[in-house]
C-alpha positions as CSV (number, residue, x, y, z in Angstrom):
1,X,-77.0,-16.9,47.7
2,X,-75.9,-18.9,51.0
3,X,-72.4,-17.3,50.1
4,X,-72.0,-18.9,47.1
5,X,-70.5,-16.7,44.2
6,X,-71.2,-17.2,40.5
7,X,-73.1,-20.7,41.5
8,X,-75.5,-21.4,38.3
9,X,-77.6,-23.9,40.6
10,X,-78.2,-21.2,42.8
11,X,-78.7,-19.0,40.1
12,X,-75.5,-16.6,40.3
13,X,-74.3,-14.8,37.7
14,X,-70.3,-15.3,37.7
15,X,-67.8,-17.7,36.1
16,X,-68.0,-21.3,36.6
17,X,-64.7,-22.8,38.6
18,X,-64.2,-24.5,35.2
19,X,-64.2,-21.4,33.3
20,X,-61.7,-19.6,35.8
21,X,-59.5,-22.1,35.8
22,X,-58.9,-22.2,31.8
23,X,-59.0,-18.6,31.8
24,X,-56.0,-18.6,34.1
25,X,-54.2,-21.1,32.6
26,X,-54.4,-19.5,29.7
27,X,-52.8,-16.3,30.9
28,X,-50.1,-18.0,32.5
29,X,-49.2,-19.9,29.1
30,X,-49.0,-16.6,27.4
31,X,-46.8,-14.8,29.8
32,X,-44.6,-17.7,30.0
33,X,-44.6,-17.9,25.8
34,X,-43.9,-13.8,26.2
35,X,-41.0,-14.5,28.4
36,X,-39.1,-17.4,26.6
37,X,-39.7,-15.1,23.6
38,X,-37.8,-12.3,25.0
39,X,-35.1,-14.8,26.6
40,X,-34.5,-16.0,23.2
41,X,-33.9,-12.7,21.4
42,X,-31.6,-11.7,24.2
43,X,-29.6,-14.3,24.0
44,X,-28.9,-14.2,20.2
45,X,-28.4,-10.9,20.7
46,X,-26.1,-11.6,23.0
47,X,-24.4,-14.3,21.2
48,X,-24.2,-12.1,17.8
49,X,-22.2,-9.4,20.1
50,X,-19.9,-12.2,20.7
51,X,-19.3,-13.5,17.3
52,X,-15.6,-11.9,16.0
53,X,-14.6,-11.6,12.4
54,X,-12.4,-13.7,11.3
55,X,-8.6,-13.3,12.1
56,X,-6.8,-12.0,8.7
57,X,-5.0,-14.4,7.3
58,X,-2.2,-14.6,4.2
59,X,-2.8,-17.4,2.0
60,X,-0.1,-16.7,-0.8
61,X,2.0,-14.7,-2.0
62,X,2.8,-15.0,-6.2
63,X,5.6,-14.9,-6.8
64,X,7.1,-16.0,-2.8
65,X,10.7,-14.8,-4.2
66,X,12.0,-11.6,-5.2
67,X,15.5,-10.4,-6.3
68,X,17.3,-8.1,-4.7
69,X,17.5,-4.5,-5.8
70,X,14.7,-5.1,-8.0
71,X,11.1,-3.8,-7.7
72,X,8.5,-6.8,-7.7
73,X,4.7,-6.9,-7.4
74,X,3.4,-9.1,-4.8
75,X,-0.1,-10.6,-5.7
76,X,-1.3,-11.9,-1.8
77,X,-4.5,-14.0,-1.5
78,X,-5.6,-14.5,1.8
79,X,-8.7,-13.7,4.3
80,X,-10.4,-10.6,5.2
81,X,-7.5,-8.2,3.3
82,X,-9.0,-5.6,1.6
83,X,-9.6,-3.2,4.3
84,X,-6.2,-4.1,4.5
85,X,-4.1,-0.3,5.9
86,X,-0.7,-1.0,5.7
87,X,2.2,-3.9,4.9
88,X,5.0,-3.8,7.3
89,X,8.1,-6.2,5.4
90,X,10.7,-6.7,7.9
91,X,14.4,-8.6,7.2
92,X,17.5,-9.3,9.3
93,X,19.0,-6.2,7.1
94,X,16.2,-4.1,8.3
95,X,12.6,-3.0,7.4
96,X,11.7,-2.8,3.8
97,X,9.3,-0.8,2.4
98,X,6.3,-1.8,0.8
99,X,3.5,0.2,-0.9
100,X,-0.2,-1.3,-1.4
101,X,-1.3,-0.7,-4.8
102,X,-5.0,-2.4,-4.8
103,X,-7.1,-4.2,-2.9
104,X,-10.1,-6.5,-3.9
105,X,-12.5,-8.0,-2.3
106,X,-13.5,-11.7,-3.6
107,X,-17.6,-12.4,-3.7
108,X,-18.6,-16.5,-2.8
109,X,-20.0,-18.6,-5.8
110,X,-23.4,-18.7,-6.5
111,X,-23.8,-21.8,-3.3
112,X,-22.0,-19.3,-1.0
113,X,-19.0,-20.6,-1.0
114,X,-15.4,-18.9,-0.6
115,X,-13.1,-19.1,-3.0
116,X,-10.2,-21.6,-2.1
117,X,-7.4,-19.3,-2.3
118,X,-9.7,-16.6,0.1
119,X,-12.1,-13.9,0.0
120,X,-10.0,-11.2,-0.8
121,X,-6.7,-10.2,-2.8
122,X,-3.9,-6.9,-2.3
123,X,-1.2,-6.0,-4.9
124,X,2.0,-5.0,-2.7
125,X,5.2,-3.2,-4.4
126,X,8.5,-3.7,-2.3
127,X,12.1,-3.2,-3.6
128,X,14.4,-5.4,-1.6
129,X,17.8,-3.1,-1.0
130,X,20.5,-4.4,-3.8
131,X,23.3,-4.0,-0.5
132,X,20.6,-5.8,1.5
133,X,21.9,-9.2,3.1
134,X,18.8,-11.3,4.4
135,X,18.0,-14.1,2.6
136,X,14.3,-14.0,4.0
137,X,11.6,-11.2,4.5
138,X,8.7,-11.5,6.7
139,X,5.8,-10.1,5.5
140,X,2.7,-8.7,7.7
141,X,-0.7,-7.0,6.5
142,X,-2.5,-4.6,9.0
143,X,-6.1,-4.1,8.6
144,X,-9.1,-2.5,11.1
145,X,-9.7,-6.4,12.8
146,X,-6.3,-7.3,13.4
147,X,-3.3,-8.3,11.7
148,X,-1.9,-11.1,9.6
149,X,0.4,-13.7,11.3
150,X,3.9,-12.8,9.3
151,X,4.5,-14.6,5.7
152,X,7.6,-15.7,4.7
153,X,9.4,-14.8,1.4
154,X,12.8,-16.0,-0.1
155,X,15.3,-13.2,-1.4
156,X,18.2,-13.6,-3.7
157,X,20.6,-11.7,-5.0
158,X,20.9,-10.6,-8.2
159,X,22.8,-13.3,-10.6
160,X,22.3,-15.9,-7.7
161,X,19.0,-17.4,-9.4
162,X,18.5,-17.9,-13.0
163,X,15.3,-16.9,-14.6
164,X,13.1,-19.4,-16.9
165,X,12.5,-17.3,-20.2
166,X,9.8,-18.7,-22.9
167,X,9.9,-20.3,-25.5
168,X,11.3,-23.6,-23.6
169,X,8.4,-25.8,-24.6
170,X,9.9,-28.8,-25.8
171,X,13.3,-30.3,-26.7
172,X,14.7,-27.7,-29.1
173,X,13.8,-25.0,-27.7
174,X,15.0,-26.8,-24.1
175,X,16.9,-23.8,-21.6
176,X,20.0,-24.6,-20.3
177,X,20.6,-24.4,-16.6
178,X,23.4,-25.0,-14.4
179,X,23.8,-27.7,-11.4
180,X,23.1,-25.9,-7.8
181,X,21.5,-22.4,-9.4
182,X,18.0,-22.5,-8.4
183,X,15.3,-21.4,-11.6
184,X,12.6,-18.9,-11.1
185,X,9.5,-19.3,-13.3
186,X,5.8,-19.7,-13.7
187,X,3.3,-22.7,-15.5
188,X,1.5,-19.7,-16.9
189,X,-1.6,-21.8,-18.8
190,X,-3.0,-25.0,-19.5
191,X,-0.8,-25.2,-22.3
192,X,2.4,-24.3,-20.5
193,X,5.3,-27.3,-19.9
194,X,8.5,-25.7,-19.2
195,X,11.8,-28.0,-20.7
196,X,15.1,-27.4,-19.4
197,X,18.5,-29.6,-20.3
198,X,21.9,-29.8,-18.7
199,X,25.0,-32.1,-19.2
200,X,25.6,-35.1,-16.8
201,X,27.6,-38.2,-16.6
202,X,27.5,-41.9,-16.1
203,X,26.7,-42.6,-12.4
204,X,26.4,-39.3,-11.4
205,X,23.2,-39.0,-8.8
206,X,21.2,-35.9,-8.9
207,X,17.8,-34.3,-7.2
208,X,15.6,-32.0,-9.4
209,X,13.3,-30.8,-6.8
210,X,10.3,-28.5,-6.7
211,X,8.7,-25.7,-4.2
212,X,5.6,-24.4,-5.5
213,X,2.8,-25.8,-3.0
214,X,4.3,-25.7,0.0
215,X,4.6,-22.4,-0.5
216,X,1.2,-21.0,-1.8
217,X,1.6,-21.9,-4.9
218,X,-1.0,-23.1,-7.2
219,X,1.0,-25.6,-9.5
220,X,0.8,-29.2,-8.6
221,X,4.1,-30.3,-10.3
222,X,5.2,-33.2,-12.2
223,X,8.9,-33.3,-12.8
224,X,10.1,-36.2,-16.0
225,X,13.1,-36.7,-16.6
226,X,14.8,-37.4,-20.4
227,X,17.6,-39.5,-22.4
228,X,19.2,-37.0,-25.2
229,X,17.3,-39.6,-27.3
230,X,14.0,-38.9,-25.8
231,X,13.4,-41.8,-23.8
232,X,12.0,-40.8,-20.1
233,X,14.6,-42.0,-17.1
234,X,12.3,-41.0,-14.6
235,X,9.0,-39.1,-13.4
236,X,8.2,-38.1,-10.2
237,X,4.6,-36.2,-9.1
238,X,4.0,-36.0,-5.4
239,X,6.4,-37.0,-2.8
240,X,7.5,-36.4,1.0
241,X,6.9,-32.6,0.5
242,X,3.5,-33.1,-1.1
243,X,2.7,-31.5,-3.9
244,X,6.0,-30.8,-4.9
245,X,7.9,-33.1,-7.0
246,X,11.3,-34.5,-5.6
247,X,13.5,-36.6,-8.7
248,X,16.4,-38.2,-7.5
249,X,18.2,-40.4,-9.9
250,X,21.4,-42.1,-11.0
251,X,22.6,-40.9,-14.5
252,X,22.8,-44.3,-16.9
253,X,25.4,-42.1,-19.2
254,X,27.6,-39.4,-20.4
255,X,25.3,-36.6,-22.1
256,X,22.3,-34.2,-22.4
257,X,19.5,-34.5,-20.2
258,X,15.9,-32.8,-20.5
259,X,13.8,-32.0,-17.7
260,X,10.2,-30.9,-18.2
261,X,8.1,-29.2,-16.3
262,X,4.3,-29.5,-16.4
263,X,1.2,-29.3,-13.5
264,X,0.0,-32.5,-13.1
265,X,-3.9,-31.4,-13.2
266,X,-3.3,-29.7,-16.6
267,X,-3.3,-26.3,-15.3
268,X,-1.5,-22.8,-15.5
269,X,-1.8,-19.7,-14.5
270,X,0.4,-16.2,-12.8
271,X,-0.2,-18.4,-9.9
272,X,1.2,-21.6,-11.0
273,X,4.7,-20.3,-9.8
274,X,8.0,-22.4,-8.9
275,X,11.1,-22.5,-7.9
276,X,13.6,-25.1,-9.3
277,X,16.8,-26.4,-8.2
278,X,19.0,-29.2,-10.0
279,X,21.6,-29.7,-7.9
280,X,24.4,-33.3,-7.1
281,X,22.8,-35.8,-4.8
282,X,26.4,-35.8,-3.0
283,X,26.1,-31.8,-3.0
284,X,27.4,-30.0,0.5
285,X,25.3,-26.8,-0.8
286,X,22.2,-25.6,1.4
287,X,19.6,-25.8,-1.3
288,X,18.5,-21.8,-1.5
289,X,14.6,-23.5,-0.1
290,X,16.1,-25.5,2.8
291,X,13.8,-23.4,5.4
292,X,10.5,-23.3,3.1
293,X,7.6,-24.7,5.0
């Protein structure tokens, strides 16, 4: 065959040049194809090895006060929680025990998505010492990934704070508070508007102010105040601390006021908690929220 291998002309009985060449080709195109194949699943492998779970977060705590010498139920919303192991409460008086009672884990929606107050939710029992003397508890939630960064909570003690009671929903059934003692309560449905009345006098300036959202609350407030007559002075819905209404204003006479309550999206719930303070504008007292965030 004059050395020629798998020539046709010359009547050889191999593979053209042609044929060689695209059988090679496609060889090399598969093992390249098999390689970046492999490359690929490594490296997702590699990057789901990486990928952490979420750091556990607290979102809220309802309520974000308790009461000294009295056992409270602390509903916390937050991230990743219900593996949660243990709650460690700690004071400038000293630890304080708290017990976990549940824990829940919230599902996403229907589209996937988490719930805006988190995924998950754990009942914690804590009795604050009645000879305690902190005026603050930081609270921190231990669970398999990690821990929570540590939650603030105000304490008072007992006969320091008064307590809004139901009915208070309008004018005649108004509860009387007192200047500079802070009010505990809760918007607890749609329906809810809490009404509140104290005596002021002609020229005197006074703040009604709010914390509820800057705490974890879910009540966007709306604070109005009232004449003895009926006639609103002055409303006030967000302000410089957000959500959380701020009133300031300059009594026009000697009298009753009435100060409602309400959330400003129509809204209530064990959720929709607050804490209220009516104090004099011209007041040296540290309001009992000065350090809320």
């Amino acid at each position: 065959m004059n050395g020629e291998i798998g020539n046709i002309e010359n009547g050889g009985m191999g593979v053209s040049p042609m044929h060689f060449r695209a059988g090679k080709n496609g060889r090399l195109w598969l093992i390249a194809t098999v390689a970046l194949i492999f490359s690929l699943t490594a490296h997702a492998q590699d990057q789901k090895k990486e990928e952490k779970p979420e750091v556990p977060r607290v979102m809220s705590v309802t309520p974000f006060s308790v009461i000294r010498g009295q056992t409270t139920v602390l509903q916390i919303k937050g991230m990743n929680l219900s593996e949660a192991t243990a709650v460690r409460i700690e004071s400038a008086s000293g630890p304080v025990v708290g017990t976990i009672k549940s824990k829940v884990k919230i599902e996403p929606n229907k589209k996937g998505v988490v719930p805006k107050g988190g995924n998950s939710q754990v009942a914690v029992e804590i009795l604050v010492p009645l000879d305690g003397t902190a005026d603050s508890l930081s609270l921190v939630i231990d669970t398999p990934i990690g821990e929570t960064p540590p939650k603030p909570l105000m304490v008072f003690a007992v006969g320091s704070v008064t307590q809004e009671k139901e009915p208070n929903g309008g004018f005649r059934e108004a509860q009387e508070i007192e200047l500079g003692k802070p009010v505990r309560g809760t918007i607890e449905d749609v329906t809810d508007v809490d009404v509140f009345k104290f005596r002021g006098k002609a020229g005197e300036r006074i703040v009604a102010e709010i914390v509820a959202a800057r705490r974890g609350s879910a009540l966007d407030s709306l604070l109005t105040l009232y004449s003895e007559k009926g006639n609103t002075i002055a409303s006030n819905d967000d302000s410089e601390a957000g959500a959380d209404s701020i009133l300031k204003v300059k009594l026009p006479a000697d009298g009753v006021y009435y100060l409602s309550l309400s959330d400003a999206q129509g809204m209530g719930s064990a959720a929709h908690c607050y804490l209220l303070t009516l104090r004099n504008a011209e007041s040296t007292t540290r309001p009992a929220f000065k350090d809320a965030p």
